[in-house]
C-alpha positions as CSV (number, residue, x, y, z in Angstrom):
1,X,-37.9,-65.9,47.7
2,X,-35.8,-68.5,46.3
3,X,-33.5,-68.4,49.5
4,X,-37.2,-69.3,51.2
5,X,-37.9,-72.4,48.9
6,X,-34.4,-73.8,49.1
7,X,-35.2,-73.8,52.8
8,X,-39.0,-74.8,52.4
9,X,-37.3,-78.3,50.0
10,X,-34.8,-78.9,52.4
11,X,-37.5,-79.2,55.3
12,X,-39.9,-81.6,53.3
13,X,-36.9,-83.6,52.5
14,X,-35.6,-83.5,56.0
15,X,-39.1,-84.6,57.5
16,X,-39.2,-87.8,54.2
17,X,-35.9,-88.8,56.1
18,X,-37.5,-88.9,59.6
19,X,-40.9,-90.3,59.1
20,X,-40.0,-92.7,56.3
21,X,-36.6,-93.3,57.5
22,X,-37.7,-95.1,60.1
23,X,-40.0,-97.3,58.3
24,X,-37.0,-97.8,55.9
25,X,-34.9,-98.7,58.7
26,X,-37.6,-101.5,60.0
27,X,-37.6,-102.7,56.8
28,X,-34.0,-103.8,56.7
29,X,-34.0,-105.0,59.9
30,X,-37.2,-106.7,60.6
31,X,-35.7,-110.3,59.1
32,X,-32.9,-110.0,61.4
33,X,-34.3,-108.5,65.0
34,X,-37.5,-110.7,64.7
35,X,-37.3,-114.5,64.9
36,X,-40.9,-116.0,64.1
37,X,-43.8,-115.2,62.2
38,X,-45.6,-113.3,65.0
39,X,-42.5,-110.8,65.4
40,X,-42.2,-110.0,61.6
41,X,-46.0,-108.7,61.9
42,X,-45.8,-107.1,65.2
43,X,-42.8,-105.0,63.6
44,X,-45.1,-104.7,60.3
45,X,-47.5,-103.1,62.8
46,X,-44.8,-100.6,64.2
47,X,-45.0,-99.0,60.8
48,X,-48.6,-99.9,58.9
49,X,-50.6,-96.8,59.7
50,X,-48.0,-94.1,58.8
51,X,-45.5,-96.2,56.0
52,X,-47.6,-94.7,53.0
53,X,-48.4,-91.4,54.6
54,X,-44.8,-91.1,55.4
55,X,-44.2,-91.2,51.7
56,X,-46.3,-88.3,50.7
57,X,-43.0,-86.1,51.9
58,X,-41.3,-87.3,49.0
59,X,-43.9,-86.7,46.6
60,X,-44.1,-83.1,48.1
61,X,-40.3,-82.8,48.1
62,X,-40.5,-83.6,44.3
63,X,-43.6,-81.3,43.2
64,X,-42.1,-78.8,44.8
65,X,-38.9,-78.8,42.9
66,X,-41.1,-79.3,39.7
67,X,-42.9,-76.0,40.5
68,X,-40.4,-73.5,41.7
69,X,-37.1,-75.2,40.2
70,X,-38.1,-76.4,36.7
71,X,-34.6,-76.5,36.0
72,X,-33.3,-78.5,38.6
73,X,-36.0,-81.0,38.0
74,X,-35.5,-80.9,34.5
75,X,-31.6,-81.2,34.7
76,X,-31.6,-83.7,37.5
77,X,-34.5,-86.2,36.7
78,X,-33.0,-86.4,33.3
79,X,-29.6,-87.3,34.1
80,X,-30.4,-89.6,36.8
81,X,-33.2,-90.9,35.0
82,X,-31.9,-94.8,35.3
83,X,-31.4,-94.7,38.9
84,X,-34.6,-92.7,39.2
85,X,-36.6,-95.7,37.9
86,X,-34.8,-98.4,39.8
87,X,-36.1,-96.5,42.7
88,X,-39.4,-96.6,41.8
89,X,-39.1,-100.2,41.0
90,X,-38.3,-100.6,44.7
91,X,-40.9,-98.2,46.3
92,X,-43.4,-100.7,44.5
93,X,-41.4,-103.8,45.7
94,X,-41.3,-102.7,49.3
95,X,-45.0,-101.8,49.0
96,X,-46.0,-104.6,47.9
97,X,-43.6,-106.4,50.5
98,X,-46.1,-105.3,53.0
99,X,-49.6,-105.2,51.3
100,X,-49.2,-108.6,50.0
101,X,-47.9,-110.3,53.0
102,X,-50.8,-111.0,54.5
103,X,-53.2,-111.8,51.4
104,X,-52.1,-115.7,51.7
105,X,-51.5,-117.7,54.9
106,X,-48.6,-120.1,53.3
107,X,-45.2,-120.9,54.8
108,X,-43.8,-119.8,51.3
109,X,-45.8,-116.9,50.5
110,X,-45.0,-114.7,53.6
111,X,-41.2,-115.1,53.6
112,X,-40.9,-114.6,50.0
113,X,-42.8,-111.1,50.8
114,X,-40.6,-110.3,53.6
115,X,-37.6,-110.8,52.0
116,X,-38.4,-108.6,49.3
117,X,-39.8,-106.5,51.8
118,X,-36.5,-105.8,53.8
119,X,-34.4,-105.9,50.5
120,X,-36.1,-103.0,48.9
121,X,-36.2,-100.8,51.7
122,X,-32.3,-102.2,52.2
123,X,-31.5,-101.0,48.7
124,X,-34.2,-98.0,48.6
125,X,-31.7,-96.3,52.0
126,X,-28.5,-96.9,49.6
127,X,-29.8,-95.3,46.4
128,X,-31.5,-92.5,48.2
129,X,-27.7,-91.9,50.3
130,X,-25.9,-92.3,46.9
131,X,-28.7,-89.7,45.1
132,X,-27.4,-87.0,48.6
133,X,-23.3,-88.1,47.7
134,X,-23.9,-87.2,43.8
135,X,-25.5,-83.9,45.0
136,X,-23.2,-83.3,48.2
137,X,-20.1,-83.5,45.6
138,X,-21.5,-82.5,42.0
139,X,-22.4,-83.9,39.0
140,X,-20.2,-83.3,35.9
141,X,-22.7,-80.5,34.2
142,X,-21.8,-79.2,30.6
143,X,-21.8,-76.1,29.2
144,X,-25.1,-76.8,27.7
145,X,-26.7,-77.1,31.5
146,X,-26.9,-81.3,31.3
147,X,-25.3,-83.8,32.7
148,X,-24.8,-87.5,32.1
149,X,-22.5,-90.3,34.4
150,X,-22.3,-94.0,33.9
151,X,-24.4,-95.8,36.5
152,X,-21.2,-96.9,37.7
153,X,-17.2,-97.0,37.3
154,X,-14.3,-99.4,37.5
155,X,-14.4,-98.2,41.5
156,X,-10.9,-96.9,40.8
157,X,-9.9,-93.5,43.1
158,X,-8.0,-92.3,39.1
159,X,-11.2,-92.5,37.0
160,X,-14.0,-90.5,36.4
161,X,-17.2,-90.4,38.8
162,X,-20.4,-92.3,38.5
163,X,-23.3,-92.3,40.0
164,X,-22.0,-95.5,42.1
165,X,-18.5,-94.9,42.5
166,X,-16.0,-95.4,46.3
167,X,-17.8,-91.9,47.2
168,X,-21.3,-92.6,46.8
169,X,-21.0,-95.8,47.9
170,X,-19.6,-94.4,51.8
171,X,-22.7,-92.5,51.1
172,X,-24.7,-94.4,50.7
173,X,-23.8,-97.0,53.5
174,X,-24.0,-94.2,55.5
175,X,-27.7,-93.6,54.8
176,X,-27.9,-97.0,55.2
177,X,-26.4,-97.6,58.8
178,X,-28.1,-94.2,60.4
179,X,-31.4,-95.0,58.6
180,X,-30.8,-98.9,60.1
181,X,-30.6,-97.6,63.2
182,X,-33.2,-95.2,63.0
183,X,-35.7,-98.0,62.4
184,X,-34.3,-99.7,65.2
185,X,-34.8,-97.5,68.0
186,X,-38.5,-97.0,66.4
187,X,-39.0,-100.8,66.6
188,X,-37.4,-100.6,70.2
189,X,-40.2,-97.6,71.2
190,X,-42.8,-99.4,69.8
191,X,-42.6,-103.4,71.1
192,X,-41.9,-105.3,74.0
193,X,-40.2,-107.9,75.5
194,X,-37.9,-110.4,73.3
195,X,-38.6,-108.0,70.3
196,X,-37.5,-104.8,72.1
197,X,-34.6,-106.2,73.0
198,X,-33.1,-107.7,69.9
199,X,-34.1,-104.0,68.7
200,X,-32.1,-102.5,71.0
201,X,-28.8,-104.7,70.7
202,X,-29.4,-103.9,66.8
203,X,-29.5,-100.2,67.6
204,X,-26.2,-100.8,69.3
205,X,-24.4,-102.7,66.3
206,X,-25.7,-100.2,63.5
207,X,-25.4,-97.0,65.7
208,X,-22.2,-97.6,66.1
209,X,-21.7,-97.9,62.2
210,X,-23.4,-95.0,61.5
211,X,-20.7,-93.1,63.4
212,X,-17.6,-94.5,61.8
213,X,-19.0,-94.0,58.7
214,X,-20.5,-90.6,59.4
215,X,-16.5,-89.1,60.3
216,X,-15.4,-91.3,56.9
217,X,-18.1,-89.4,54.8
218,X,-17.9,-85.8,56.2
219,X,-13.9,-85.7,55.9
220,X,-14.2,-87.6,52.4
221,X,-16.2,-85.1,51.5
222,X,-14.2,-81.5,52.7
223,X,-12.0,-83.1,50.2
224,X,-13.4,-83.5,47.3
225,X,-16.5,-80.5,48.1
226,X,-13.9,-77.3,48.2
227,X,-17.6,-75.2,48.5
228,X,-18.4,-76.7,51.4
229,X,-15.2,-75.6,53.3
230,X,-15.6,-72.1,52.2
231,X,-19.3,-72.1,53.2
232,X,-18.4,-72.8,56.7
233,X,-15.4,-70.7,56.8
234,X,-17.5,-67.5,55.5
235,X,-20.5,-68.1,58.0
236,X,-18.9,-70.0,61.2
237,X,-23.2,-70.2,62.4
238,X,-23.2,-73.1,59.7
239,X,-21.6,-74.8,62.2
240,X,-24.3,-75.0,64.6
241,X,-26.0,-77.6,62.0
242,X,-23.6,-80.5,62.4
243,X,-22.9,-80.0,66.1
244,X,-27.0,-80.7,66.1
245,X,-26.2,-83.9,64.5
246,X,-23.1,-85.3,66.7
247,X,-25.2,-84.1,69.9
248,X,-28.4,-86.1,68.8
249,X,-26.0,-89.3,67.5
250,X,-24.4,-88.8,71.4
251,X,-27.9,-88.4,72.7
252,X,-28.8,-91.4,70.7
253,X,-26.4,-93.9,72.1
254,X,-26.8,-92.6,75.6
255,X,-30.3,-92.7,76.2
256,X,-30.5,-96.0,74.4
257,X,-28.2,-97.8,76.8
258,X,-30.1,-96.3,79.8
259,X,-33.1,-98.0,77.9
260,X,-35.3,-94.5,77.4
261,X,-36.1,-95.3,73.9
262,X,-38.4,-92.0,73.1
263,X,-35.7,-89.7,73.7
264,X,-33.0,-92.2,72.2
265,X,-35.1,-92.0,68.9
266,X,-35.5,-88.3,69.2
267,X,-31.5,-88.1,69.4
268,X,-31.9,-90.2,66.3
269,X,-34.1,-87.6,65.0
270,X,-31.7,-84.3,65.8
271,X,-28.8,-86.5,64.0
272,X,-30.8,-86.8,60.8
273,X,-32.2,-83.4,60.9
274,X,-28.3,-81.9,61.4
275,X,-26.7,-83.9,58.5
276,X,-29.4,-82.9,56.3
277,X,-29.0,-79.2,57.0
278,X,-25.4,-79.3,57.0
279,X,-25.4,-80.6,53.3
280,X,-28.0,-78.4,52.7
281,X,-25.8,-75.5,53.8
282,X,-22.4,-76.4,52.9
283,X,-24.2,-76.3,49.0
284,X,-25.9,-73.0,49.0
285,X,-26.4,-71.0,46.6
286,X,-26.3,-74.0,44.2
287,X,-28.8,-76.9,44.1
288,X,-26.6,-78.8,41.7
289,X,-23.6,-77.9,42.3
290,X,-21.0,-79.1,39.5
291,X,-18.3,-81.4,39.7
292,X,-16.3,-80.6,37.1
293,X,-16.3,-76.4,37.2
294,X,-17.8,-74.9,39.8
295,X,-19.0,-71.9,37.4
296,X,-21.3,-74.4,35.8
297,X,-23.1,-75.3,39.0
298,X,-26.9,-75.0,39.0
299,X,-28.0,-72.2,41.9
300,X,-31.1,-71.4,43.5
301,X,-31.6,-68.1,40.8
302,X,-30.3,-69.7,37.6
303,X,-33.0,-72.6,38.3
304,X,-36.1,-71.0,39.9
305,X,-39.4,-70.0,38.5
306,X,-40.5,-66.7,37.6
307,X,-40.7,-64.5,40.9
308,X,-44.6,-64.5,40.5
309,X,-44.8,-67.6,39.9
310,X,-43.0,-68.6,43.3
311,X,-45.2,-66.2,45.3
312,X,-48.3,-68.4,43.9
313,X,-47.1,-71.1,45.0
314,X,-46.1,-70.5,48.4
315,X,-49.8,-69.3,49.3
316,X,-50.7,-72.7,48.1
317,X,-47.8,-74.8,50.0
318,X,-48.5,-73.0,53.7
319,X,-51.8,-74.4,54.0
320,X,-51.4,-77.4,52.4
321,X,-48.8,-78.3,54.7
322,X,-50.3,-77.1,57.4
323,X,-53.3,-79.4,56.8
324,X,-50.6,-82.5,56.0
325,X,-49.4,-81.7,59.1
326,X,-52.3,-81.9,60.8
327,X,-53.3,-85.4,59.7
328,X,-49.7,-86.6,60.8
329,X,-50.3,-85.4,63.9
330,X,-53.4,-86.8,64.2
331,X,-52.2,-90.0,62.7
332,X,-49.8,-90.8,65.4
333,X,-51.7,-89.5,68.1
334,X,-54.6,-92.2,66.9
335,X,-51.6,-94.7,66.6
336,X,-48.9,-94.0,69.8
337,X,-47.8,-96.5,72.4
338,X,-46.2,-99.9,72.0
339,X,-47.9,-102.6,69.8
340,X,-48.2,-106.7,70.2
341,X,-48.7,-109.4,67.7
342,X,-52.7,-109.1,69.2
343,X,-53.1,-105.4,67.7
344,X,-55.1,-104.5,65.1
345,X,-53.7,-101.5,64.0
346,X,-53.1,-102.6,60.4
């Protein structure tokens, strides 16, 4: 049963990273790929139906871990409870980024929003790919079962980790540049002309840094992740999950330069799904796995609720995602095909 919601997280985290990944990814691009007024709305309409419904993933991913892994979410939210807050700081700014926009029709007003806008989600991508190095590599937990690292180091390779430290930081470019590019092949599906373009040629420029530093931060860390080597080695099927994700980067770039954006951004899709489930794998058993002894780690049993208690709660999770499911599909049904500056759809 634990086994079943390590998978069950893993999936509502992998689908917060393609649905609001993309958004994310439009955010910190939109000031760049789109030159007047008119553009920064039209790719403000890519995104305004599904942006908050995107989000309810990540308020799923974390009830879930509150209700069958107390302990993680005990021994996680506390110890990264400053950068924990800077993110919520910045899911408010980019939210209001977008709802405010368009309260006041002033040459100041609107570009002041937008730039806080593209910042947030800019900054959100980083913290959230420096929250998946911290977990990818370990956190220095105690014997007690807690944890505490300075927000960040003197950036030197001899000293002791931090939440922002070289590592993290690779990581969280990383998230970054694939999430950047994500957003622009969404913004490429969904526009015309000019717009589409510019999207495109983005796609291009950040796709391609999303592969350099995809091959920095997988060999960075087999380094420093000795777990993850011995994961792979033990079951060689793990190794379906990150050929999924150098096929869908491939597919990615392919289709994009052939100008088939739908299956370009599904490529971007299978390359998001894939690097998720390879971190997911290369840390099982462990949920927080430990940086510092690998005894100490934090695993799937030592930090799950009582067995009944887990059987509860999956007959409540099936149908409510089932019926969450539903409305996304019926959102983006309602809300398919390309959009112009004339839309209304937001």
């Amino acid at each position: 049963m634990e086994t079943i919601w390590f998978c069950l997280i893993a999936f509502s985290l992998t689908m917060y990273v393609l649905l609001d990944g993309f958004d994310l990814g439009a955010g910190i691009l939109h000031l760049f790929i789109a030159k007047t007024d008119a553009e920064r709305t039209t790719v403000l309409l890519t995104v305004g139906p599904v942006w908050d419904g995107n989000e309810v993933w990540l308020v799923v991913s974390a009830g879930t871990i509150f209700a069958v892994f107390p302990a993680l979410y005990a021994t996680a939210f506390s110890g990264f409870y400053l950068p924990l807050m800077m993110v919520l700081w910045l899911v408010v700014g980019r939210a209001l980024g977008i709802e405010f926009r368009h309260q006041i029709d002033s040459p100041l007003w609107r570009p002041a929003w937008d730039a806080i806008f593209c910042l947030s989600s800019g900054a959100l991508a980083l913290f959230f790919g420096v929250a998946l190095g911290n977990v990818a590599r370990g956190v220095p937990i105690d014997a007690a079962g807690s944890f505490f690292e300075p927000l960040w180091t003197d950036f030197s390779p001899q000293r002791a980790t931090g939440i922002l430290d070289p590592y993290t930081l690779l990581a969280g470019l990383t998230a970054v540049a694939a999430l950047a590019h994500h957003g622009a092949l969404w913004v490429s599906m969904k526009t015309e002309g000019d717009l589409r373009d510019r999207a495109r040629r983005a796609a291009r420029a950040v796709g391609w840094a999303a592969v350099g530093c995809t091959v920095l931060v997988t060999l960075w860390t087999r380094g420093l992740q000795p777990h993850m080597a011995a994961r792979f080695a033990a079951q060689p099927w793990g190794w379906l999950f990150p050929l999924v994700a150098v096929a869908g980067l491939a597919a990615a770039h392919g289709f994009r330069r052939k100008g088939r954006d739908l299956p370009a951004f599904l490529g971007s899709c299978a390359y998001l799904s894939g690097m998720m489930a390879s971190v997911a794998f290369s840390i099982y058993p462990f949920v927080l796995p430990s940086s510092t002894d690998p005894e100490r780690g934090l695993t799937i049993h030592a930090a799950a609720a009582h067995p009944s208690s887990l059987r509860i709660a999956l007959a409540w999770w099936i149908p409510g995602i089932l019926l969450a499911g539903g409305y996304f599909v019926f959102v983006y049904r309602k809300f398919a095909g390309r959009v112009t500056p004339n839309d209304d759809h937001y």
